[in-house]
MARBAVO-905441 format. One record per residue (C-alpha): x, y, z; residue in three letters. Coordinates in nm, 2 decimals, m for minus. Each point is the difference from the previous one (the first is absolute). Example, Ala and Ser with C-alpha at 12.3 -4.5 7.8 and 13.67 -1.06 7.14 Angstrom:
MARBAVO-905441
@xx 1.23, yy m0.45, zz 0.78, type ALA .
@xx 0.14, yy 0.34, zz m0.07, type SER .
This chain:
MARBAVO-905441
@xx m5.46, yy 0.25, zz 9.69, type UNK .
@xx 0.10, yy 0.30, zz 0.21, type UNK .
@xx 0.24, yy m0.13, zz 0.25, type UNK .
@xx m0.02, yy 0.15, zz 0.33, type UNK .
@xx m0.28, yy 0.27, zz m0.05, type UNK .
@xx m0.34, yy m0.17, zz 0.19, type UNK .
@xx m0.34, yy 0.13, zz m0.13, type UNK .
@xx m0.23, yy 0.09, zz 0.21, type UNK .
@xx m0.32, yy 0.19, zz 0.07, type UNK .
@xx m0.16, yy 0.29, zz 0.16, type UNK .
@xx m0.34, yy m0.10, zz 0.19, type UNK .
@xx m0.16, yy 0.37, zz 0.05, type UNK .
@xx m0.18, yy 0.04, zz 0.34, type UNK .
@xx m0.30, yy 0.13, zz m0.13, type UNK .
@xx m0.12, yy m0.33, zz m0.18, type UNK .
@xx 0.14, yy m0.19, zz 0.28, type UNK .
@xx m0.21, yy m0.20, zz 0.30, type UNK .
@xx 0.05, yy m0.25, zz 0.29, type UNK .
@xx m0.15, yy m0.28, zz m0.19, type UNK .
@xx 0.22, yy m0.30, zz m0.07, type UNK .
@xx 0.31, yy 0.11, zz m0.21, type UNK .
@xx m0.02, yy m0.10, zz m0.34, type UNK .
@xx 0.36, yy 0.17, zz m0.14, type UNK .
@xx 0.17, yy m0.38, zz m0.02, type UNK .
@xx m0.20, yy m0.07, zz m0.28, type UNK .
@xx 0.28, yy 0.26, zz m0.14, type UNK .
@xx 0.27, yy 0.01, zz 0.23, type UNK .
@xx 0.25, yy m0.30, zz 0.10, type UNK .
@xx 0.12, yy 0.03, zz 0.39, type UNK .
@xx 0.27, yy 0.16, zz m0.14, type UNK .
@xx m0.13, yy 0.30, zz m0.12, type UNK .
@xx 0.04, yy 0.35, zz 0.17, type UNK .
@xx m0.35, yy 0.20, zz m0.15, type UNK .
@xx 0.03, yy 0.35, zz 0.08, type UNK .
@xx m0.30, yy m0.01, zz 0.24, type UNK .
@xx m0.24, yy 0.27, zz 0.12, type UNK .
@xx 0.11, yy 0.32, zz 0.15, type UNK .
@xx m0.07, yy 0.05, zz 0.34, type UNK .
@xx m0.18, yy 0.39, zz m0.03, type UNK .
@xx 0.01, yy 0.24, zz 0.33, type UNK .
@xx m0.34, yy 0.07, zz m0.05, type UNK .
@xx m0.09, yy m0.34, zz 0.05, type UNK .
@xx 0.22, yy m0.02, zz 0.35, type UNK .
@xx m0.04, yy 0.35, zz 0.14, type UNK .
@xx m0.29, yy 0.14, zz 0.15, type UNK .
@xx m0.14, yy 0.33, zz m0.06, type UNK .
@xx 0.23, yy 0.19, zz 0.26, type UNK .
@xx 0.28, yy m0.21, zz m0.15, type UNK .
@xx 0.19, yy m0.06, zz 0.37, type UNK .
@xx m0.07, yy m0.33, zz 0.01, type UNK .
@xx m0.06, yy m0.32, zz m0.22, type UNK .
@xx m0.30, yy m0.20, zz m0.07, type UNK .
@xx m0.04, yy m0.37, zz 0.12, type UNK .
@xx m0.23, yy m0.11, zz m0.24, type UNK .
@xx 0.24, yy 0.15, zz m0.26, type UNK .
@xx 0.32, yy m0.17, zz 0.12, type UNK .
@xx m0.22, yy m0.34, zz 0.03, type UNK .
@xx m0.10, yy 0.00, zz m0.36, type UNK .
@xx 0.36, yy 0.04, zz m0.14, type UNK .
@xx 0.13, yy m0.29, zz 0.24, type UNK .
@xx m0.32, yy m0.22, zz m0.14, type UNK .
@xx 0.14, yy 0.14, zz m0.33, type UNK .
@xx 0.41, yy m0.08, zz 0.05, type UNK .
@xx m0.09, yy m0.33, zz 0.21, type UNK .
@xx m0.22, yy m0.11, zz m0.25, type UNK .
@xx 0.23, yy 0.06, zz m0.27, type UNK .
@xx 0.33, yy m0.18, zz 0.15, type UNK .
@xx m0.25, yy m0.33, zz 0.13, type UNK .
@xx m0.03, yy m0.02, zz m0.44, type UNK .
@xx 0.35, yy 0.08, zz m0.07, type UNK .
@xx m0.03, yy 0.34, zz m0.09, type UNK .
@xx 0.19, yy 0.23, zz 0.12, type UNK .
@xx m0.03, yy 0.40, zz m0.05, type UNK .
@xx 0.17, yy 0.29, zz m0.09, type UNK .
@xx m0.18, yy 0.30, zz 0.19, type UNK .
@xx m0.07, yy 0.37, zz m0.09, type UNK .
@xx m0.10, yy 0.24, zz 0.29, type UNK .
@xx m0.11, yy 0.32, zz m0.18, type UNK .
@xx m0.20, yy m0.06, zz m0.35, type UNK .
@xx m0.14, yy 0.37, zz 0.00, type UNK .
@xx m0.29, yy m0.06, zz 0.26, type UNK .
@xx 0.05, yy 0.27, zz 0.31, type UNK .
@xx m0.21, yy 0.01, zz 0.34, type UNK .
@xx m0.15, yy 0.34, zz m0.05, type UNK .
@xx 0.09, yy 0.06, zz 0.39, type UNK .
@xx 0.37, yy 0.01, zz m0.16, type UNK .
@xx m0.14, yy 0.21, zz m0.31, type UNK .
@xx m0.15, yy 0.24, zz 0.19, type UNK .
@xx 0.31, yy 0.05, zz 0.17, type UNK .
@xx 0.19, yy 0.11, zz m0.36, type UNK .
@xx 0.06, yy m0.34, zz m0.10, type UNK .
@xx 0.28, yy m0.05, zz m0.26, type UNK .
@xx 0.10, yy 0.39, zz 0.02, type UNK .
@xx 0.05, yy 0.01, zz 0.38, type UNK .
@xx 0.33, yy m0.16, zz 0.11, type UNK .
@xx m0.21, yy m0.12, zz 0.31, type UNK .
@xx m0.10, yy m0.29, zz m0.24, type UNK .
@xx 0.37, yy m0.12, zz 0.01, type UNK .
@xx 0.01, yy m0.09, zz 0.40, type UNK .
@xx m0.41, yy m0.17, zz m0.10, type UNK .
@xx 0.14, yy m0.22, zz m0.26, type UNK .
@xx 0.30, yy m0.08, zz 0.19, type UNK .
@xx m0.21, yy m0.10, zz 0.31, type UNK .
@xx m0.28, yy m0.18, zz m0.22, type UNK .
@xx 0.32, yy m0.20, zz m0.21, type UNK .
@xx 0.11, yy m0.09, zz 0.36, type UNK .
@xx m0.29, yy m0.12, zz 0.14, type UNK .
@xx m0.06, yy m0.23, zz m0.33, type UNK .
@xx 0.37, yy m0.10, zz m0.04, type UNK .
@xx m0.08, yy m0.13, zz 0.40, type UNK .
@xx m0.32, yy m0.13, zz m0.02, type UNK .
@xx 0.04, yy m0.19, zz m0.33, type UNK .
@xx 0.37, yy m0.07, zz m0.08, type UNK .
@xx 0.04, yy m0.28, zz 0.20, type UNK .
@xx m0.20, yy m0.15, zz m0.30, type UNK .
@xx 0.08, yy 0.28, zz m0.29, type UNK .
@xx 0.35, yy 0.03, zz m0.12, type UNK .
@xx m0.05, yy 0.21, zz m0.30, type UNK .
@xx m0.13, yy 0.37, zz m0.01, type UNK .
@xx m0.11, yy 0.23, zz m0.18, type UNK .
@xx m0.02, yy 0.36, zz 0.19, type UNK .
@xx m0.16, yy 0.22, zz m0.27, type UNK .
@xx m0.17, yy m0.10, zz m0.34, type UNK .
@xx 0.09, yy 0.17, zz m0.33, type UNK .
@xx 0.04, yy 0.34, zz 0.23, type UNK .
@xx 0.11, yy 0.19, zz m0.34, type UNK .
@xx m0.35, yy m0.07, zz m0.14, type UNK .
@xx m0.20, yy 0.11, zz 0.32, type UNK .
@xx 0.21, yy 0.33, zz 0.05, type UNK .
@xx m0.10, yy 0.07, zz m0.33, type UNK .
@xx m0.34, yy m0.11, zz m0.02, type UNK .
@xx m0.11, yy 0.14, zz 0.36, type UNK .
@xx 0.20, yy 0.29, zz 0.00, type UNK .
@xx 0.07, yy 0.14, zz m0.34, type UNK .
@xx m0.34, yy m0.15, zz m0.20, type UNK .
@xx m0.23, yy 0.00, zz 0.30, type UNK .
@xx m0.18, yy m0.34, zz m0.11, type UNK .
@xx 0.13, yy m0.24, zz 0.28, type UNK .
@xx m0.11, yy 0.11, zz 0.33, type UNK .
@xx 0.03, yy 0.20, zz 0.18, type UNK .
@xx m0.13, yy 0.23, zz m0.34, type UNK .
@xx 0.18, yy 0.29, zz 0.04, type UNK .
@xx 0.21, yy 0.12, zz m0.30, type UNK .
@xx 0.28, yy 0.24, zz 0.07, type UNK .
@xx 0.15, yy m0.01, zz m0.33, type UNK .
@xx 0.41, yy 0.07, zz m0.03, type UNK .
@xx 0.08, yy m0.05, zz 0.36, type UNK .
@xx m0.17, yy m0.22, zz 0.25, type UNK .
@xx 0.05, yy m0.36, zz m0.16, type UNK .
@xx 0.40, yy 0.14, zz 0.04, type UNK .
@xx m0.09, yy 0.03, zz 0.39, type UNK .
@xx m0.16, yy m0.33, zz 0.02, type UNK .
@xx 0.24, yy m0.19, zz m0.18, type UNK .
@xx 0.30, yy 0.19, zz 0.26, type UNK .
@xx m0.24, yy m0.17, zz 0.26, type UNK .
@xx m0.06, yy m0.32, zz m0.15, type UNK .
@xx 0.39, yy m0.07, zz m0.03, type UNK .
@xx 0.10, yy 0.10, zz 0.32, type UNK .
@xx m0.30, yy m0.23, zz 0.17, type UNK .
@xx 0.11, yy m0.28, zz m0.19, type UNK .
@xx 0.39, yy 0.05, zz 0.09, type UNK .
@xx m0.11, yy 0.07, zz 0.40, type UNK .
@xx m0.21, yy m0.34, zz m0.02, type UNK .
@xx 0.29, yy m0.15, zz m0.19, type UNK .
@xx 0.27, yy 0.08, zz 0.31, type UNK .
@xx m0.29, yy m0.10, zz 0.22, type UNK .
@xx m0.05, yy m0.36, zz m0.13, type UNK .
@xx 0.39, yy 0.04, zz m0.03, type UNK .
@xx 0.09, yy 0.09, zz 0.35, type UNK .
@xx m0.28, yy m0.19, zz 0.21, type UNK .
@xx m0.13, yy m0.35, zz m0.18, type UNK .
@xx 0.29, yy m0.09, zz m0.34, type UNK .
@xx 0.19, yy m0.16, zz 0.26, type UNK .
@xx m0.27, yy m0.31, zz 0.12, type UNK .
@xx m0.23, yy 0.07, zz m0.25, type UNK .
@xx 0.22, yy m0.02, zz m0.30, type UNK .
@xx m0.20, yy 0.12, zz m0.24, type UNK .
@xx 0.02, yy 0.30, zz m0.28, type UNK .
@xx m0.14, yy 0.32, zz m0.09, type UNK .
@xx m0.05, yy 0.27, zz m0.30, type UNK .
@xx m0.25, yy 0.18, zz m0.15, type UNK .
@xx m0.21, yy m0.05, zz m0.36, type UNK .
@xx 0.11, yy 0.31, zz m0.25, type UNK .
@xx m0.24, yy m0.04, zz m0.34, type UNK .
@xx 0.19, yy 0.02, zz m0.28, type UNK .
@xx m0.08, yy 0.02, zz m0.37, type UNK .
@xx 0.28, yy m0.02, zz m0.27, type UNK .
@xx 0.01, yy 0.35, zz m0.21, type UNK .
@xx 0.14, yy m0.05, zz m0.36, type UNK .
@xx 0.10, yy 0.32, zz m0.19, type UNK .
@xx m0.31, yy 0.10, zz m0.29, type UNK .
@xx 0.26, yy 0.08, zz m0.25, type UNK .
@xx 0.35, yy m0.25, zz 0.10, type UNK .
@xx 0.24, yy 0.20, zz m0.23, type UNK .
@xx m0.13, yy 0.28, zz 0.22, type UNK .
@xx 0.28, yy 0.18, zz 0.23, type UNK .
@xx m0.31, yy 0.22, zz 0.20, type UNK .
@xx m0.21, yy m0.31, zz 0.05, type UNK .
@xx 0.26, yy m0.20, zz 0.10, type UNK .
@xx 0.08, yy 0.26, zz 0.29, type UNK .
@xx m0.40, yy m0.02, zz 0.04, type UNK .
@xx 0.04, yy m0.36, zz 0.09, type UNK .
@xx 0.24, yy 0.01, zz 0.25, type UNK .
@xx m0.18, yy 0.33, zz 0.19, type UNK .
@xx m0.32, yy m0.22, zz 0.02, type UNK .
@xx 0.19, yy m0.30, zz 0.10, type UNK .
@xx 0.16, yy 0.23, zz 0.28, type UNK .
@xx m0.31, yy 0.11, zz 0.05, type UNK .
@xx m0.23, yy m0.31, zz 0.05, type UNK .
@xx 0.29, yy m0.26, zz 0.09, type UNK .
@xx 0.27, yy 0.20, zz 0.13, type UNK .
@xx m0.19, yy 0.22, zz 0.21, type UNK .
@xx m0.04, yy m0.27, zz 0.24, type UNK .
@xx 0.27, yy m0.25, zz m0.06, type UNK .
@xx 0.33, yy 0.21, zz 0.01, type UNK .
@xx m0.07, yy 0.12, zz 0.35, type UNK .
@xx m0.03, yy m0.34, zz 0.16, type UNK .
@xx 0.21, yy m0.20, zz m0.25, type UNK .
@xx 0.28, yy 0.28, zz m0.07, type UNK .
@xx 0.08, yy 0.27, zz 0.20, type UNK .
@xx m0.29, yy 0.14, zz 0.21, type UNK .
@xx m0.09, yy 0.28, zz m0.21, type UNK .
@xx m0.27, yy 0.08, zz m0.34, type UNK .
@xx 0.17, yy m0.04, zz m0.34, type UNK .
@xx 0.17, yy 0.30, zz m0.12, type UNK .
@xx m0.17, yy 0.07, zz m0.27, type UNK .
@xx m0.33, yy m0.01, zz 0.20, type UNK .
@xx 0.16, yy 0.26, zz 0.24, type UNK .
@xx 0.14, yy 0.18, zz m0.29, type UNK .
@xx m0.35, yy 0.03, zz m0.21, type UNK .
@xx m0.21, yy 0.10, zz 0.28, type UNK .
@xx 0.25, yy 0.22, zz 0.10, type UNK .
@xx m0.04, yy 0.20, zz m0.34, type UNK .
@xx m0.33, yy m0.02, zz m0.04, type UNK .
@xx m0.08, yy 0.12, zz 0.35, type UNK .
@xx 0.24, yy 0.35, zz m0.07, type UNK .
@xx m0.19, yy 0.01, zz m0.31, type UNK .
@xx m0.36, yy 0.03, zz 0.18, type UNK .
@xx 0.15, yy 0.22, zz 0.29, type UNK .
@xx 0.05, yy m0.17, zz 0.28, type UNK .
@xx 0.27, yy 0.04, zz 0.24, type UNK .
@xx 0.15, yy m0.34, zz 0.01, type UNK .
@xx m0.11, yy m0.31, zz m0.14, type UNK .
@xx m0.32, yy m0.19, zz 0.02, type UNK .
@xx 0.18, yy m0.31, zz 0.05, type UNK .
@xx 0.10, yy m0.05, zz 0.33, type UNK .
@xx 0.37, yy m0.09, zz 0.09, type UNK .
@xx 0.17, yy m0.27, zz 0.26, type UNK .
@xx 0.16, yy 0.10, zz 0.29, type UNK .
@xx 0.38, yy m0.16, zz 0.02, type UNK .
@xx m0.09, yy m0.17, zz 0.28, type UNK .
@xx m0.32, yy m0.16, zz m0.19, type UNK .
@xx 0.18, yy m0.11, zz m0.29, type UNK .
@xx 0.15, yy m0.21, zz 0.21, type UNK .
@xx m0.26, yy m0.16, zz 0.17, type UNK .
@xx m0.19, yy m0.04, zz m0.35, type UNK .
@xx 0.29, yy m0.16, zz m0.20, type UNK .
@xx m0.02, yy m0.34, zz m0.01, type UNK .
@xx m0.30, yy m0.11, zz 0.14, type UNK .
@xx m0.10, yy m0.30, zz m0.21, type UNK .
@xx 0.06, yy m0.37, zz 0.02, type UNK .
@xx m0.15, yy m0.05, zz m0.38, type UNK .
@xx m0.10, yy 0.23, zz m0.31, type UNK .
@xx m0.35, yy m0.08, zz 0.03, type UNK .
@xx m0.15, yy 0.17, zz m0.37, type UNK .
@xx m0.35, yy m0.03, zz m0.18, type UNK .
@xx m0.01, yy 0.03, zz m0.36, type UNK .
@xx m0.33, yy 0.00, zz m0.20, type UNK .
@xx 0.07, yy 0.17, zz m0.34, type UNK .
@xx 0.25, yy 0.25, zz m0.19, type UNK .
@xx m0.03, yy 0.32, zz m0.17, type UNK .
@xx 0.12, yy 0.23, zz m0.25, type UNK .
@xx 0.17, yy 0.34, zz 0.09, type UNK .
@xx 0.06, yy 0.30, zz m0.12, type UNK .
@xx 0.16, yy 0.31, zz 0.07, type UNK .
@xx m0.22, yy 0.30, zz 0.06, type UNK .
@xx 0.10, yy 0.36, zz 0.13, type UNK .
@xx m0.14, yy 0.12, zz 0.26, type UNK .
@xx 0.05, yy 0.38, zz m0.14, type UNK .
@xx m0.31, yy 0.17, zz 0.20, type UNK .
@xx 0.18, yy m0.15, zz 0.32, type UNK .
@xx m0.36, yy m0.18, zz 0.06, type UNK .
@xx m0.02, yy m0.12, zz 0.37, type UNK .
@xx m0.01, yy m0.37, zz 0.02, type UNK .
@xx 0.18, yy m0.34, zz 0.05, type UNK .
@xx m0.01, yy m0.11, zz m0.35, type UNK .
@xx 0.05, yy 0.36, zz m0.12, type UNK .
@xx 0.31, yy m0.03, zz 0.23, type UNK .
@xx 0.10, yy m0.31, zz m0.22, type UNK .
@xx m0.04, yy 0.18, zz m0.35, type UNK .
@xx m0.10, yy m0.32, zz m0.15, type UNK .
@xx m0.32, yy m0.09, zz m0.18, type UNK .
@xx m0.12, yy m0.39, zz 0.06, type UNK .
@xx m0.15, yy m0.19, zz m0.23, type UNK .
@xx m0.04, yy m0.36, zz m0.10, type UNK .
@xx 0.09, yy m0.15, zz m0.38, type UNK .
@xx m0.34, yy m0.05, zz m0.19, type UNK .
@xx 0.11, yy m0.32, zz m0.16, type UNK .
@xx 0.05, yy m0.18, zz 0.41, type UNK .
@xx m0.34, yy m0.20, zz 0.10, type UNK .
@xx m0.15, yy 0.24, zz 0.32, type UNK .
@xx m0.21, yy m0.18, zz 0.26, type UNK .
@xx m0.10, yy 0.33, zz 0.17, type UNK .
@xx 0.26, yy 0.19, zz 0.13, type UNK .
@xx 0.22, yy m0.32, zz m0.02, type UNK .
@xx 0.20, yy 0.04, zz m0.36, type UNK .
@xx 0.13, yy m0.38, zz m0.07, type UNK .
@xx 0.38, yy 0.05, zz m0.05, type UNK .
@xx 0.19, yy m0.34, zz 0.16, type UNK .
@xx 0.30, yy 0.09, zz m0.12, type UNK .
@xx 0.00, yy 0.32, zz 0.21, type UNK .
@xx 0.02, yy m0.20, zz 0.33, type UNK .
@xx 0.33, yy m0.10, zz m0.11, type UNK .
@xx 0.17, yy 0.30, zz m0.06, type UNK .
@xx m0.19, yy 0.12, zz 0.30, type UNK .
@xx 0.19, yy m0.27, zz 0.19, type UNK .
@xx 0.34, yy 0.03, zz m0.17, type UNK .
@xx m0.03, yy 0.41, zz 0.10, type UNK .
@xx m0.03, yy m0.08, zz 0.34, type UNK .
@xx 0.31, yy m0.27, zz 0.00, type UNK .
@xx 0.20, yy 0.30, zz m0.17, type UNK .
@xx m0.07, yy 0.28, zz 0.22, type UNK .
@xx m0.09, yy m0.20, zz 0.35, type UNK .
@xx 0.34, yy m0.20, zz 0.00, type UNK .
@xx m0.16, yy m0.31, zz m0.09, type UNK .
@xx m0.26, yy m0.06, zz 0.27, type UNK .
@xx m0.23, yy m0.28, zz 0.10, type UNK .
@xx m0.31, yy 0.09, zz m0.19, type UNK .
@xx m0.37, yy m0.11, zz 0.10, type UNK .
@xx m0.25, yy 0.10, zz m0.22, type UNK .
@xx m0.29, yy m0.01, zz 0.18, type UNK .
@xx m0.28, yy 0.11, zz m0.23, type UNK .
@xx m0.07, yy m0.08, zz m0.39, type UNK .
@xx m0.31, yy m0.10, zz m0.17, type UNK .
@xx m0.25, yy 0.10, zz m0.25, type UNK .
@xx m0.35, yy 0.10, zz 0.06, type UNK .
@xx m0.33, yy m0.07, zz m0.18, type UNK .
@xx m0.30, yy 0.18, zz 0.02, type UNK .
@xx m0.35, yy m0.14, zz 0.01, type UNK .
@xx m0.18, yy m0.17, zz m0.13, type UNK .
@xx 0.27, yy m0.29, zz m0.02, type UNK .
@xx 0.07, yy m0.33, zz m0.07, type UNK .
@xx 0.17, yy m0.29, zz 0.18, type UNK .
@xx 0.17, yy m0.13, zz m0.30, type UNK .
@xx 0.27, yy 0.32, zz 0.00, type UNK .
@xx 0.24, yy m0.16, zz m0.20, type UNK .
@xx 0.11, yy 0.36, zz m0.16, type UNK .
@xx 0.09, yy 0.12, zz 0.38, type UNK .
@xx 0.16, yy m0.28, zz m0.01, type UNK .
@xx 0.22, yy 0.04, zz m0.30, type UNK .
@xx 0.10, yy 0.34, zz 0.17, type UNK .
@xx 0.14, yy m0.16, zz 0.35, type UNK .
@xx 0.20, yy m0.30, zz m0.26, type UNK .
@xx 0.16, yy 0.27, zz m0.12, type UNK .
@xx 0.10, yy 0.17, zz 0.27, type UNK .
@xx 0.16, yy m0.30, zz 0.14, type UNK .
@xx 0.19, yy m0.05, zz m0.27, type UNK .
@xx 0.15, yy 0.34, zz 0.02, type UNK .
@xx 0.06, yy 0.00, zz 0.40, type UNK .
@xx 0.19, yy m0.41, zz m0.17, type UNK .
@xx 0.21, yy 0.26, zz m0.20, type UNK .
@xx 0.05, yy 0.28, zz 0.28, type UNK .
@xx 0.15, yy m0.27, zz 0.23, type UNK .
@xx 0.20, yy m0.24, zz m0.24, type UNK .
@xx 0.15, yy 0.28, zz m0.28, type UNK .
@xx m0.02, yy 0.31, zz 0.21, type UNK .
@xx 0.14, yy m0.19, zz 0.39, type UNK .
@xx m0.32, yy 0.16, zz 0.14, type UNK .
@xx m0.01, yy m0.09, zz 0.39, type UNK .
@xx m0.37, yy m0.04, zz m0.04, type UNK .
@xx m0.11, yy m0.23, zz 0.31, type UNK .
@xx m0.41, yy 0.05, zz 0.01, type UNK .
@xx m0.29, yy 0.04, zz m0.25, type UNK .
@xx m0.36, yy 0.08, zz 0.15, type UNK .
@xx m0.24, yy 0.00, zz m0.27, type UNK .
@xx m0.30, yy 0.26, zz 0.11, type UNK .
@xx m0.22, yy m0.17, zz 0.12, type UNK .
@xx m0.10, yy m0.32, zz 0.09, type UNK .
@xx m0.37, yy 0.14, zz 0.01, type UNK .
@xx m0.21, yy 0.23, zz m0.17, type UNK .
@xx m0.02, yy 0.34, zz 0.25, type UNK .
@xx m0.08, yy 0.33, zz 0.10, type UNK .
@xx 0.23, yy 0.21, zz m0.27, type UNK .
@xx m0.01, yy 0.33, zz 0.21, type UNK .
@xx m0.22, yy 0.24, zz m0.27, type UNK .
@xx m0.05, yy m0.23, zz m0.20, type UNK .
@xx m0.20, yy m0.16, zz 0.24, type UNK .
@xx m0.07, yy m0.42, zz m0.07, type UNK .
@xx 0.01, yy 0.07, zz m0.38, type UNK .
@xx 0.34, yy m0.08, zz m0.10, type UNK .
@xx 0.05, yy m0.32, zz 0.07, type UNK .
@xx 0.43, yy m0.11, zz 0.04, type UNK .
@xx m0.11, yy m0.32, zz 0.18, type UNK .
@xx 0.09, yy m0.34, zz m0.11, type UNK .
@xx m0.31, yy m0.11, zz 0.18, type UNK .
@xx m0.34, yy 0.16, zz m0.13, type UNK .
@xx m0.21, yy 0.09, zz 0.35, type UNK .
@xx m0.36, yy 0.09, zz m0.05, type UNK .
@xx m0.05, yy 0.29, zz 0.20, type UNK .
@xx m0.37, yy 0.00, zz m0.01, type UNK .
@xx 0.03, yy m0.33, zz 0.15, type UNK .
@xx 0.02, yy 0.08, zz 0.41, type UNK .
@xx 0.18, yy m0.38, zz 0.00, type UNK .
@xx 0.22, yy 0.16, zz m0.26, type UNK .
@xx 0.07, yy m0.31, zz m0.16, type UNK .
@xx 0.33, yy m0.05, zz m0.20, type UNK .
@xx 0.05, yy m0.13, zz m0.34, type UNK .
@xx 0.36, yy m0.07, zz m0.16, type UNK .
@xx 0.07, yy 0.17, zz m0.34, type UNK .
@xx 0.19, yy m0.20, zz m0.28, type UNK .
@xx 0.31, yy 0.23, zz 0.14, type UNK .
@xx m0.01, yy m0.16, zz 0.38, type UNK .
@xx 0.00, yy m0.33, zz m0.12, type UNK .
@xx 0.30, yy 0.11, zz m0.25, type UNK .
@xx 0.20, yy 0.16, zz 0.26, type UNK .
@xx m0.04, yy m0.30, zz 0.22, type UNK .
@xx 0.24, yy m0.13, zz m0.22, type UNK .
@xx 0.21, yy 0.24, zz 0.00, type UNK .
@xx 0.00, yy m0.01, zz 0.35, type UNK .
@xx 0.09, yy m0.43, zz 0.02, type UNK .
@xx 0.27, yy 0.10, zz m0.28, type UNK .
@xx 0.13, yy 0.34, zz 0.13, type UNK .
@xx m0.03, yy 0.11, zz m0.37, type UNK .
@xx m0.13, yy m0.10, zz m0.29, type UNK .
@xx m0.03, yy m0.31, zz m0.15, type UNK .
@xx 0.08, yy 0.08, zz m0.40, type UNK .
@xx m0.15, yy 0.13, zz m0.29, type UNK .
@xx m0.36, yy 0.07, zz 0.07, type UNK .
């Protein structure tokens, strides 16, 4: 068993309709799925000053529909998809997007929270910075290497703390509910451990990936300092004036510290890392780092996704160490398959058994406050630019199909136990 950690699922919007909800085939009435984000795009008209009713009427089908079967969600507001009205405003580098966010997260903490009383403001907003801003292949395609995922991510924590005080100030009291925001996170393990340099390596890309986002709203307000330190250096190096990362006013840091309810975290897979110079002061984030990635040859890779289980737990026991011991959701974890694929997925399977076991060890040997697991995803989805290739879902959905009819894997009808056991039920 793993005594008082609930699994759960994630039920992506894309795969999702209005047809008769099937989750209880999974999910008891007392599960909490993390359930589909609500997207701006998908509320907000083109001139983005007002809301759309067919919009707001298919998440209350959604939410209603979900509670009448027991089900109750966990909501994200931003998962990467921006109204181009907003975009062509600056988006995530103009600080106007701060007061859009705020009035969008106010408008849904209204309309919906009567009913929703878990939120998610921003989804993994270290990988979209990065991936938007720095690598140009999320949208809105623009690389800017060395300097604009910085500004976006300065933006992206100060919308999330503003929505934060919002929900704070104007609905905790009768709504009693709780928000944070989703930061990915995989565990780094130094290439060589006897290594002093890539044991420093670790911790900068720790800082970098985790840090970045957590120690301002869990700590203090403000960036790690060995992020402001590193970019600092580097940006004297390539001859700019002041640094490429932006900094916190006073009076920011204190609006941004300590706005979250939860540690909400998504871990997928771990890597190796090493320490590498950055002598020719090369512009760049990971340059910036002066670490090289990599993953261990001998681990089984699905993709991008390396399978490491054990990394989850030392991911999770970092966070108890460094976050004062925090309630800890982890609201994405799963493995993906690629087609063609078969139903019976009993190796996927072997992969998520052990995983449980090590989030059994994180909690009972390591006093891990873990509270949720949300396995990604209940259904097969759209994976972003991966398109619906890489399947995560527990469900197979044929997407050539326009019923898109659902079919169980071996691994949803094996987590459906672990769901009626909250853990596992012995040696497999």
């Amino acid at each position: 068993m793993v005594n008082n950690c609930p699994f759960f699922v994630f039920v992506p919007l894309s795969s999702l309709n209005l047809g008769p909800i099937r989750k209880r085939q999974i999910c008891s009435p007392t599960q909490l799925p993390k359930m589909p984000w609500f997207q701006s795009a998908h509320l907000q008209p083109p001139c983005a000053n007002s809301f759309q009713s067919k919009g707001i009427s298919y998440y209350n089908k959604i939410i209603d529909d979900l509670l009448a079967n027991g089900v109750t969600p966990i909501v994200t507001l931003y998962h990467f998809d921006l109204p181009q009205a907003l975009e062509d405003q600056g988006g995530w580098l103009s600080e106007a997007i701060i007061e859009s966010f705020d009035k969008y997260a106010r408008f849904c903490f209204s309309t919906f929270g009567d009913r929703v009383k878990q939120w998610i403001t921003i989804n993994e907003p270290n990988i979209f910075a990065v991936m938007a801003y720095e690598f140009g292949v999320f949208p809105p395609g623009v690389p800017h290497v060395g300097t604009k995922a910085y500004q976006a991510a300065h933006n992206l924590i100060k919308a999330h703390a503003r929505s934060w005080h919002s929900y704070d100030s104007l609905f905790r009291k009768e709504q009693k509910g709780m928000v944070s925001l989703s930061i990915f996170a995989g565990w780094a393990e130094p290439a060589e451990p006897c290594s002093v340099s890539d044991q420093e390596a670790v911790k900068r890309a720790m800082a970098f990936q985790l840090d970045f986002f957590a120690k301002p709203i869990f700590i203090d307000g403000d960036y790690p300092e060995v992020v402001k330190s590193q970019v600092a250096l580097m940006s004297k190096k390539q001859g700019y004036s002041s640094s490429r990362l932006p900094e916190f006013t006073e009076e920011e840091k204190r609006m941004i510290k300590g706005t979250a309810d939860f540690f909400a975290v998504q871990y997928y897979t771990t890597r190796l890392v090493k320490n590498q110079e950055n002598r020719k002061g090369e512009l760049g984030l990971l340059q910036d780092v002066e670490v090289e990635v990599f993953p261990d040859p001998s681990w089984i890779s699905l993709n991008w996704v390396c399978v490491v289980p054990w990394g989850i737990r030392k991911l999770l026991k970092y966070i108890k160490d460094t976050y004062n011991n925090p309630v800890i959701y982890i609201t994405e974890n799963g493995f993906p398959q690629g087609d063609p694929t078969s139903f019976d997925d009993t190796q996927r399977w072997e992969y998520f058994r052990q995983t449980v076991q090590e989030l059994f060890k994180a909690i009972q040997l390591d006093k891990v406050n873990l509270q949720v697991y949300c396995a990604w995803s209940l259904l097969d989805n759209f994976e972003w630019n991966q398109g619906y290739n890489s399947r995560f879902g527990l469900f197979h959905v044929d997407f050539e199909d326009p019923a898109r009819p659902r079919v169980p894997y071996t691994s949803a009808k094996e987590y459906a136990k672990i769901i009626r056991n909250n853990g596992l039920e012995g040696p497999p």
